[in-house]
MILOTOR-547401 format. One record per residue: residue number from 1; z, y, x of N, C-alpha, C in turn; residue in three letters. Coordinates in pm, 1 decimal. Layout:
REM MILOTOR-547401
SITE   i      n_Z      n_Y      n_X     ca_Z     ca_Y     ca_X      c_Z      c_Y      c_X  aa
SITE NUM        Z        Y        X        Z        Y        X        Z        Y        X ALA
...
END
This chain:
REM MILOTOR-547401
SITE   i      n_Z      n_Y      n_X     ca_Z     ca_Y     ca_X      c_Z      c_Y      c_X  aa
SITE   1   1519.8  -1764.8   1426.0   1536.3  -1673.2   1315.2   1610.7  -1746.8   1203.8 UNK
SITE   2   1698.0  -1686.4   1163.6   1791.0  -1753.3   1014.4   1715.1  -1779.1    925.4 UNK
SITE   3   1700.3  -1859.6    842.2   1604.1  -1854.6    686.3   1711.8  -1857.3    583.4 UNK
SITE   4   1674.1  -1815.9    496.9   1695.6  -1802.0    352.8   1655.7  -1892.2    299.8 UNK
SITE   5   1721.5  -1992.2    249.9   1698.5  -2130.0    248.7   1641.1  -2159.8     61.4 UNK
SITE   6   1741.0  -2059.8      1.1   1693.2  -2027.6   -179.4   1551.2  -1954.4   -178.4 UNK
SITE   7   1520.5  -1865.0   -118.2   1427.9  -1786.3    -73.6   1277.6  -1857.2    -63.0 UNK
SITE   8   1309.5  -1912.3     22.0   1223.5  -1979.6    103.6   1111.5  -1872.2    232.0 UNK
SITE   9   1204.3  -1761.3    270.1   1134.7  -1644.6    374.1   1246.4  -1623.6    430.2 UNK
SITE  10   1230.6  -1556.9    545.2   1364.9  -1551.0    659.9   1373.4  -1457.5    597.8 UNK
SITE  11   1545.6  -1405.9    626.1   1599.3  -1266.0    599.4   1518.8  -1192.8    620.8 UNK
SITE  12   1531.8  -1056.8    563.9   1480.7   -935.9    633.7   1495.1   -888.9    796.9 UNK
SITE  13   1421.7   -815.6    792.7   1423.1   -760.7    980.4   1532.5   -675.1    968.5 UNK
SITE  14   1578.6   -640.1   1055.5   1696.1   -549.0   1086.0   1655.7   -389.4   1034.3 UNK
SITE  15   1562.8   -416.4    992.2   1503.0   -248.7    920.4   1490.3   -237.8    810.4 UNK
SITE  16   1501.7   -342.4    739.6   1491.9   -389.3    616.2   1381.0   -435.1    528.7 UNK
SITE  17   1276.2   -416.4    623.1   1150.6   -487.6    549.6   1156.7   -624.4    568.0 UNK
SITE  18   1065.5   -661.4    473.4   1094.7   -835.9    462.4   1006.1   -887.2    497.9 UNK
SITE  19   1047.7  -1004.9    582.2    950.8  -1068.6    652.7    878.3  -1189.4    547.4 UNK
SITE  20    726.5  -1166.2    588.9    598.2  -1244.5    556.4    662.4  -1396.4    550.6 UNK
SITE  21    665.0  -1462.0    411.9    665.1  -1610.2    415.0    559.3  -1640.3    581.4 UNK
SITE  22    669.6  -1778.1    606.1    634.5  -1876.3    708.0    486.7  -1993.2    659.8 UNK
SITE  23    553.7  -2011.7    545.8    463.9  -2148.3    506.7    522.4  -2158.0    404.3 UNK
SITE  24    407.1  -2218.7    283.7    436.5  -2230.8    151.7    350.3  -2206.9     99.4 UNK
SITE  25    367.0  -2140.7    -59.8    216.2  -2135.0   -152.3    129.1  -2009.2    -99.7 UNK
SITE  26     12.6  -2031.1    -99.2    -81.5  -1910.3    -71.2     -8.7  -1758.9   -124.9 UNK
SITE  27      5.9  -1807.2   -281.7     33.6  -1672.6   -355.4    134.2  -1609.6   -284.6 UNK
SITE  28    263.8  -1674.0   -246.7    380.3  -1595.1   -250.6    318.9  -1555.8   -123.2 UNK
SITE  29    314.4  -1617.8     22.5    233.3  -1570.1    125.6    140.0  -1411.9    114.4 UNK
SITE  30     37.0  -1439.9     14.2     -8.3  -1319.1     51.2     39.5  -1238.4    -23.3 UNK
SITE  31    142.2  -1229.9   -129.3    242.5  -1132.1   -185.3    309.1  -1057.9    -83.5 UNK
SITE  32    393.2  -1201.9     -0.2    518.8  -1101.9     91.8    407.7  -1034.9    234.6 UNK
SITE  33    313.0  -1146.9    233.0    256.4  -1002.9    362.6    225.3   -858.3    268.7 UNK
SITE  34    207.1   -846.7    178.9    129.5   -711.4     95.4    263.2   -626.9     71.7 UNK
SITE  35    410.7   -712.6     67.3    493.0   -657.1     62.6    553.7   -588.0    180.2 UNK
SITE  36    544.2   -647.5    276.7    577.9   -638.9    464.6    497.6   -510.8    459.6 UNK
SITE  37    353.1   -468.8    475.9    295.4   -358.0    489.6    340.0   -222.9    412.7 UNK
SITE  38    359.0   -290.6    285.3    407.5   -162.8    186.0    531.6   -114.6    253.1 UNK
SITE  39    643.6   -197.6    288.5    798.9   -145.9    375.0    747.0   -109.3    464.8 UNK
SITE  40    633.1   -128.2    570.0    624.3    -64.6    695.2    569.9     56.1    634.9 UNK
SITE  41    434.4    103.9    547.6    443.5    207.7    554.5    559.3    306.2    499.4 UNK
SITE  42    636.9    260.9    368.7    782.0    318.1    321.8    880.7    395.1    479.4 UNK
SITE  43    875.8    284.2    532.5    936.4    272.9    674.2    872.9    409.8    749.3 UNK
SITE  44    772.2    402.7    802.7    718.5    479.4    848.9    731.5    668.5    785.4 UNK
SITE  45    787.8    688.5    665.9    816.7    814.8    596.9    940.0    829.0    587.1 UNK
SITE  46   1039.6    740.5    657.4   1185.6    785.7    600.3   1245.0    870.3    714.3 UNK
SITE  47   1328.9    940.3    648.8   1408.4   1004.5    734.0   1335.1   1150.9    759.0 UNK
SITE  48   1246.0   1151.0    689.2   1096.8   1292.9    720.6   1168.9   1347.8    623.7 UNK
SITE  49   1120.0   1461.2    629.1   1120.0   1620.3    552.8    971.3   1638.6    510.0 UNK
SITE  50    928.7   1714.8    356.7    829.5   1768.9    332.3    749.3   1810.2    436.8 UNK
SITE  51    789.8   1916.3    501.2    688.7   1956.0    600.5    670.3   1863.7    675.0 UNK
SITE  52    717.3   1788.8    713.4    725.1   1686.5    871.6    591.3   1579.7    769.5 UNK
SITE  53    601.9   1528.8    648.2    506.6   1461.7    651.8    365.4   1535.1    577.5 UNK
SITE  54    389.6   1653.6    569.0    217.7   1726.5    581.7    178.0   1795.2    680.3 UNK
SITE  55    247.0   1708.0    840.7    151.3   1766.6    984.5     56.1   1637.7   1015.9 UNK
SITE  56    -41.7   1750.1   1036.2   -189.3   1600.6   1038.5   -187.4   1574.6   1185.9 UNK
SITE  57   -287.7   1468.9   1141.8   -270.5   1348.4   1279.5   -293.7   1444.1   1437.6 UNK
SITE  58   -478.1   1508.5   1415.9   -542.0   1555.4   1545.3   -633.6   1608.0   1487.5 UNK
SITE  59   -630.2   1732.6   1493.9   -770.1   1784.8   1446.4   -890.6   1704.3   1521.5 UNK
SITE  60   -995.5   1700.9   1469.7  -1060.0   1751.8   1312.3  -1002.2   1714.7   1190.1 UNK
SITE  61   -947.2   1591.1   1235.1   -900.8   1537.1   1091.3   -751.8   1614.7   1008.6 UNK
SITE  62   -735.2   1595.5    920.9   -646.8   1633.4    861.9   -515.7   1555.8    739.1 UNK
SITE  63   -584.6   1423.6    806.5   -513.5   1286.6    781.2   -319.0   1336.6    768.5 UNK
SITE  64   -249.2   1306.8    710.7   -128.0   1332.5    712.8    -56.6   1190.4    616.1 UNK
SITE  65     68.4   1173.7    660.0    176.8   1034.9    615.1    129.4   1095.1    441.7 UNK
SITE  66    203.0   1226.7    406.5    209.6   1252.2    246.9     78.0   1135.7    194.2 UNK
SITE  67    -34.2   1232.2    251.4   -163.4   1178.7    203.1   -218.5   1034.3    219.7 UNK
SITE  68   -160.2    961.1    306.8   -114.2    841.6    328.6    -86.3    781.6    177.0 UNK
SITE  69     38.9    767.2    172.1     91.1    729.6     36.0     36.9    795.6    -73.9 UNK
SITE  70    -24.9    873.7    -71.7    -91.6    895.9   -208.8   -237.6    816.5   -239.5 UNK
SITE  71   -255.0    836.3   -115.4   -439.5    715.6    -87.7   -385.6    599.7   -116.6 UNK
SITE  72   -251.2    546.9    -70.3   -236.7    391.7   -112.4   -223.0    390.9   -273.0 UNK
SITE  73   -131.6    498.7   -354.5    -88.5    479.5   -482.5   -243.2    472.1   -576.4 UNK
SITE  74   -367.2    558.2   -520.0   -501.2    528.3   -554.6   -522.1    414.2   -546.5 UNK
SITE  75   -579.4    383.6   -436.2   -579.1    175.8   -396.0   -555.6     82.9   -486.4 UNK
SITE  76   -399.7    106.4   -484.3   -319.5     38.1   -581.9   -372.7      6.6   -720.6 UNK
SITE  77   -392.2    113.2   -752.0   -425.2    166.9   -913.3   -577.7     63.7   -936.4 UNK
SITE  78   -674.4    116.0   -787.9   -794.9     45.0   -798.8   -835.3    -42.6   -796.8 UNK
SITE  79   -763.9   -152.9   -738.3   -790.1   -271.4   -692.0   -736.9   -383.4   -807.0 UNK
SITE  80   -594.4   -323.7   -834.3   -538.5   -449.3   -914.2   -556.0   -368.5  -1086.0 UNK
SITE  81   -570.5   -268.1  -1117.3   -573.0   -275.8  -1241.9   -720.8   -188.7  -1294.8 UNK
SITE  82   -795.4   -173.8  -1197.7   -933.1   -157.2  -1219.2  -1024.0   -275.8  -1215.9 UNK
SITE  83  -1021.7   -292.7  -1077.3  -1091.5   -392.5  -1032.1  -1015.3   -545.3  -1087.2 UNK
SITE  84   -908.2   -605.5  -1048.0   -899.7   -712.2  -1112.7   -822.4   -696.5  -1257.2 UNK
SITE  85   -791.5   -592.1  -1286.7   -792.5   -648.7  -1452.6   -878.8   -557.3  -1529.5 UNK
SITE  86   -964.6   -489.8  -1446.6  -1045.0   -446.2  -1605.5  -1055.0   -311.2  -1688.7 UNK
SITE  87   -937.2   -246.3  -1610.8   -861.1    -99.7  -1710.3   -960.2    -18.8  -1671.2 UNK
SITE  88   -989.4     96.3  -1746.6  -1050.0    209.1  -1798.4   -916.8    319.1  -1739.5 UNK
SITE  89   -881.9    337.3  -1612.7   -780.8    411.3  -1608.6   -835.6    530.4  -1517.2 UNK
SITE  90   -772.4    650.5  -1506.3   -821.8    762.9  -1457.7   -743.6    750.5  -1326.7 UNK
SITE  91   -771.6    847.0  -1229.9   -759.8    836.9  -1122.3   -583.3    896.8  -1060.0 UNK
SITE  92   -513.1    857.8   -988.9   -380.9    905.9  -1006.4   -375.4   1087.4   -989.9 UNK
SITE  93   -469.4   1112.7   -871.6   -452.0   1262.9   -845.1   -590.9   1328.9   -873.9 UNK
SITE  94   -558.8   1467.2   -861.9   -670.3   1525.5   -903.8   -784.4   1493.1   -769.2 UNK
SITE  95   -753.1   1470.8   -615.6   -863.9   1405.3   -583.1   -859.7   1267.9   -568.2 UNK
SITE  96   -995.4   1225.4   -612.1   -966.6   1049.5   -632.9   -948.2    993.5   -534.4 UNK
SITE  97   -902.0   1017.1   -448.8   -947.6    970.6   -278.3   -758.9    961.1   -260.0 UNK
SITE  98   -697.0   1075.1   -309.2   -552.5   1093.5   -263.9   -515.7   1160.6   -140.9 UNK
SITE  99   -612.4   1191.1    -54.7   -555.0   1224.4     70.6   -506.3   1413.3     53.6 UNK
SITE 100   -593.7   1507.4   -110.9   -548.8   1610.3    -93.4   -426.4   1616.2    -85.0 UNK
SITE 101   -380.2   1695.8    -46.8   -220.4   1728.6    -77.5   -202.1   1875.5   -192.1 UNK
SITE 102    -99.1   1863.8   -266.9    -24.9   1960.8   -357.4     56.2   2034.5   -322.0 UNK
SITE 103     77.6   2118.3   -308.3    173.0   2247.2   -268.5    358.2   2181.9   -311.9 UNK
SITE 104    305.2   2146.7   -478.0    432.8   2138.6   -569.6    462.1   2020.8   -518.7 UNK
SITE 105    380.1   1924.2   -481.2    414.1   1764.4   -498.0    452.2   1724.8   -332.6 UNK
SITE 106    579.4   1682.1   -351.4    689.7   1641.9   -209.4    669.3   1496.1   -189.3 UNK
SITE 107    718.6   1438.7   -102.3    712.1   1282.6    -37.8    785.3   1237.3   -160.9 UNK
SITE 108    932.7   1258.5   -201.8   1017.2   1186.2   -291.2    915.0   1157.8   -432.9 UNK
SITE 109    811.5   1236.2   -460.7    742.9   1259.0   -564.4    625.5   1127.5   -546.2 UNK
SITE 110    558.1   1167.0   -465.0    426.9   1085.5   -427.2    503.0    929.7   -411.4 UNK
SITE 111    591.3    905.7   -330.0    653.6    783.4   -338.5    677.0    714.0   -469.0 UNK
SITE 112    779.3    805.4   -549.2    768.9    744.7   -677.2    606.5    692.3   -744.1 UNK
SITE 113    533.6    799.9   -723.9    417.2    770.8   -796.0    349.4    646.6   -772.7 UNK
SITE 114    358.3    602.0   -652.2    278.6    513.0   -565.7    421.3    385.5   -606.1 UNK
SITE 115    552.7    373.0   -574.5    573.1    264.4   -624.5    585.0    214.4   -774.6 UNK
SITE 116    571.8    292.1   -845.8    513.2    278.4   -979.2    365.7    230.8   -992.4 UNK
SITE 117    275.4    269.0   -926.5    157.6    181.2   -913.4    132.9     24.2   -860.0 UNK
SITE 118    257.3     -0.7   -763.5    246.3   -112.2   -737.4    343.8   -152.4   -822.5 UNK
SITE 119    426.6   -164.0   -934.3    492.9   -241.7  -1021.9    402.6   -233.1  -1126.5 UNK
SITE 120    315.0   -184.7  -1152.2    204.9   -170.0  -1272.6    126.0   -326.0  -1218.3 UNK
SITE 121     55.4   -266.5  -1112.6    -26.6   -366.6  -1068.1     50.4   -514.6  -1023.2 UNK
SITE 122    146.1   -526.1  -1010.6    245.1   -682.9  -1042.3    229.2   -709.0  -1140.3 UNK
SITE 123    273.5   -616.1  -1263.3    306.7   -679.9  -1378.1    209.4   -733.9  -1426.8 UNK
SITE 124     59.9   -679.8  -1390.4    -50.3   -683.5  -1442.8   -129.0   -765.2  -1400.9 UNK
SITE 125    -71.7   -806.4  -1259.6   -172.9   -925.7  -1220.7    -53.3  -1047.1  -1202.1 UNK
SITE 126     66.0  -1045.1  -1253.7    162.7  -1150.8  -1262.9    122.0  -1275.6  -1283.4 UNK
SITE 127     32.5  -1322.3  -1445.6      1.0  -1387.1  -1470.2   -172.4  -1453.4  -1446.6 UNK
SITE 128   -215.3  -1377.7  -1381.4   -313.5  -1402.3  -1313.3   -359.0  -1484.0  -1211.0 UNK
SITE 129   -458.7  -1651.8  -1191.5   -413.6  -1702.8  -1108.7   -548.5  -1632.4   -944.4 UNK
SITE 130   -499.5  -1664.3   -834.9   -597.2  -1609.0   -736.5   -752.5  -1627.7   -754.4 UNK
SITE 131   -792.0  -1705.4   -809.0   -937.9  -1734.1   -849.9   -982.8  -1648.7   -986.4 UNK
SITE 132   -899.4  -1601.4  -1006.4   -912.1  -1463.4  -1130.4  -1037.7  -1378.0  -1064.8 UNK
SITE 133  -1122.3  -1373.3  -1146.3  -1280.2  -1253.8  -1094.3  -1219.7  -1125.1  -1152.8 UNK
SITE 134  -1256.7  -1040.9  -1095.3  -1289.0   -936.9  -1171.0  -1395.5   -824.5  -1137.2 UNK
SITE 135  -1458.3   -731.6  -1122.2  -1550.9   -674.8  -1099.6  -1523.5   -541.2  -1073.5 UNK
SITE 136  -1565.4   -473.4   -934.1  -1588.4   -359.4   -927.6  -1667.0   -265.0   -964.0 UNK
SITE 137  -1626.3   -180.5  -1070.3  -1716.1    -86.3  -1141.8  -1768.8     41.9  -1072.0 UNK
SITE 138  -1705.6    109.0  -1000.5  -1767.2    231.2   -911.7  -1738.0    200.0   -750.3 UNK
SITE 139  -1884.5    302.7   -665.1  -1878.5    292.1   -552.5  -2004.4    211.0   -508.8 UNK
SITE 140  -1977.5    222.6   -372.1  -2118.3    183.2   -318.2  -2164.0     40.8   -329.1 UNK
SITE 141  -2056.8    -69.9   -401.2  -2130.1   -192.7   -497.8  -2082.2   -219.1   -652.7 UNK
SITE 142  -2121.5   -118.6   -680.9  -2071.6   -161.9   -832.9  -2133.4   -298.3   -917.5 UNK
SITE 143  -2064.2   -341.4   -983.6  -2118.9   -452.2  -1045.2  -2047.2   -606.1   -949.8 UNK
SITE 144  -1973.8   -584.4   -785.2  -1968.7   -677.2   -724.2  -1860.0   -747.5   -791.3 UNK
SITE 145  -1884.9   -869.1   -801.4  -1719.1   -944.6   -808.2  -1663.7  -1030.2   -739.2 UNK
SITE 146  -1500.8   -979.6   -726.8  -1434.2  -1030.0   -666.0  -1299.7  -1147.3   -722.0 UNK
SITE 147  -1255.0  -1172.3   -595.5  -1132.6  -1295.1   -683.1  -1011.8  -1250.8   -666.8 UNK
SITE 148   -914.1  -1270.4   -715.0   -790.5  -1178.8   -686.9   -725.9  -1198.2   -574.5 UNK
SITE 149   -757.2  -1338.1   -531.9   -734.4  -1400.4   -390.9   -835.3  -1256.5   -283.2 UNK
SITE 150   -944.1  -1243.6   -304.7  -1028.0  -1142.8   -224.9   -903.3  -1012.3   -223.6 UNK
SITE 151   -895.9   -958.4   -336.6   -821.0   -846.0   -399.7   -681.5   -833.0   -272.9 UNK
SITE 152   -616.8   -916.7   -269.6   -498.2   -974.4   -184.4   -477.3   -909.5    -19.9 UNK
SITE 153   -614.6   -983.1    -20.7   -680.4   -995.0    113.6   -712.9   -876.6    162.0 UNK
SITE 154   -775.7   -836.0    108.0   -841.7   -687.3    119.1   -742.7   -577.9    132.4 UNK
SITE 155   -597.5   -561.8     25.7   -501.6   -529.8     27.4   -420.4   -516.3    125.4 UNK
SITE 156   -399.1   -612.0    211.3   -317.6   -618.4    351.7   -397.8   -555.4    440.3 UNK
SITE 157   -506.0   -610.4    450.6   -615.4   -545.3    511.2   -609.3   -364.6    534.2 UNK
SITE 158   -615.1   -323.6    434.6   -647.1   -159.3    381.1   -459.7    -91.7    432.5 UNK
SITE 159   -341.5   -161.0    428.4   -229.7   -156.4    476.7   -226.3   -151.1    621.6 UNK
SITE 160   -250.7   -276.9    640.3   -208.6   -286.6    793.9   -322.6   -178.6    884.6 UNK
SITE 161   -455.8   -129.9    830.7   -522.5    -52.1    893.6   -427.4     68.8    831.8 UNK
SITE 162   -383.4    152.2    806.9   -358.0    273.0    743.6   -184.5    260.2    805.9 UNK
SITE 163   -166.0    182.7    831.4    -21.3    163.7    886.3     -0.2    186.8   1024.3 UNK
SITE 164   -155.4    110.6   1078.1   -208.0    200.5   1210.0   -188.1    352.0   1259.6 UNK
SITE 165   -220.7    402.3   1124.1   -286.8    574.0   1158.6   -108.7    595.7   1113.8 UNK
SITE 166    -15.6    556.9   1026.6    101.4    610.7   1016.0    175.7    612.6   1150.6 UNK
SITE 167    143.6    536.6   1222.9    201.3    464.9   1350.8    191.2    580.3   1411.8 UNK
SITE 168     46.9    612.6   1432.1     30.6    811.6   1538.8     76.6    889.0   1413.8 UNK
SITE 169     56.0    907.2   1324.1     79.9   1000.1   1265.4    274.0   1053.2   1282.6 UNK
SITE 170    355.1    930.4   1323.7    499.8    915.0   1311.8    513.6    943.7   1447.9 UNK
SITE 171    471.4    879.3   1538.7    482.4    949.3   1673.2    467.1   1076.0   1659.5 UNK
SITE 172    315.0   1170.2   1621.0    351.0   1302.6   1635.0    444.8   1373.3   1594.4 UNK
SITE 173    481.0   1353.7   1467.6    613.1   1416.0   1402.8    722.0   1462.2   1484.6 UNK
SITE 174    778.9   1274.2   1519.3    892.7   1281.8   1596.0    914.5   1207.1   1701.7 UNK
SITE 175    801.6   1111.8   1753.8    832.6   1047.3   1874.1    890.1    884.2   1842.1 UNK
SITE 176    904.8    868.9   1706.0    936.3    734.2   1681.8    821.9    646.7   1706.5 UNK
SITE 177    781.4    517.6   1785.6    699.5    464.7   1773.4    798.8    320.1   1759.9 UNK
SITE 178    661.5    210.2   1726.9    718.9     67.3   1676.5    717.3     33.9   1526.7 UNK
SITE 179    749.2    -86.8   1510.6    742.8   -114.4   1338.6    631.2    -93.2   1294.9 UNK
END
């Protein structure tokens, strides 16, 4: 594989997501994996139409890509500027969960919303080092605290599972599988 030698991470993949630092500092490491998941799921919605990404997975469920990215732009919101920094912030959609969907509100929409949550939550945990605590206020442990290093972790985690379900969810659509 070529590296990017200023970089210090190989080029991008031929799809354009960027590949996960090799070796180096923890931080940037678990940055570019958190970044790798975010392009796969991005990845996983392009080239769709409104309708194409509000057909759900398999009944019973009613799981769909839209609702996908709106559950992550929640996440987002929760983890890094609730949970590790602290904010008093309201919830992005009217359900806190994200998976409803809106009649009015299209993929181009929800996308924006959601990568605006993750440039909030950069800016906000920029200067923050991984041993940063912060505490989860609602849910079934409130009061727990975590380190932003946890926060990270957990992050890829909650991606690469949900990147899973985009994976069938993209097959049904259209038969694309991979990535």
């Amino acid at each position: 594989m070529t590296s990017d030698t200023t970089a210090g991470a190989p080029l991008p993949l031929p799809d354009g997501r960027p590949v996960p630092h090799l070796s180096g500092d923890e931080r940037a490491m678990l940055e570019s994996w958190l970044d790798f998941h975010r392009a796969t799921l991005e990845l996983k919605c392009a080239g769709l139409d409104d309708a194409q990404v509000r057909i759900a997975s398999a009944e019973p469920s009613s799981l769909t890509l839209l609702g996908l990215v709106q559950h992550l732009a929640e996440v987002e919101r929760n983890w890094f500027q609730r949970v590790a920094c602290g904010l008093a912030v309201p919830p992005v959609f009217e359900d806190a969960t994200g998976y409803a969907l809106d009649p009015a509100r299209g993929l181009d929409e929800a996308l924006g919303i959601w990568r605006r949550e993750i440039a909030r939550g950069r800016e906000l945990c920029a200067g923050l080092p991984l041993d940063h605590v912060g505490r989860v206020a609602e849910g079934p442990a409130p009061g727990m605290e975590v380190s932003l290093r946890w926060v990270f972790i957990h992050m890829i985690e909650e991606y690469a599972r949900h990147n899973g379900h985009a994976d069938l969810l993209r097959e049904r659509i259209d038969g694309v599988t991979g990535a």
